[in-house]
C-alpha positions, 0 to 999 in steps of 0.5 A, spaced: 513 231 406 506 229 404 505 222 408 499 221 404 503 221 396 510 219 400 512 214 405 520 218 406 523 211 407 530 215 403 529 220 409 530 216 413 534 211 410 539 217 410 538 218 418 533 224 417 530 225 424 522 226 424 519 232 428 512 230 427 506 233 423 503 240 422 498 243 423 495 243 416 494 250 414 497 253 410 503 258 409 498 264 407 492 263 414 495 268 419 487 267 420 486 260 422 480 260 418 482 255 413 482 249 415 483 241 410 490 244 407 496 237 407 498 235 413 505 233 411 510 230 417 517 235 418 524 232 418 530 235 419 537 234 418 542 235 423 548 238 420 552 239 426 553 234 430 551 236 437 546 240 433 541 238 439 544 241 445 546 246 441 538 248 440 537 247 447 543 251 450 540 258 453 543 265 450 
């Protein structure tokens, strides 16, 4: 979600959980050279619902 056009007041209105933001490069900079592409803030959905000790649990 681009912070700077969406506020993602519906997000979590319906419980989406807010990772934090990225680090604004750009799917094709496997460089690191460009740099001022849109931070946007990532959410997700647990879909499950021990979704959390699930992803921590060891394999």
């Amino acid at each position: 979600m681009d912070r700077s056009r969406y506020h993602g007041g519906c997000y979590r209105a319906a419980n989406w959980i807010e990772l934090g933001p990225t680090s604004g490069r750009g799917r094709m900079d496997r460089a690191n050279r460009r740099q001022g592409a849109a931070v946007k803030t990532v959410l997700v959905y647990p879909l499950v619902k021990d979704a959390a000790a699930r992803l921590r649990q060891e394999r």
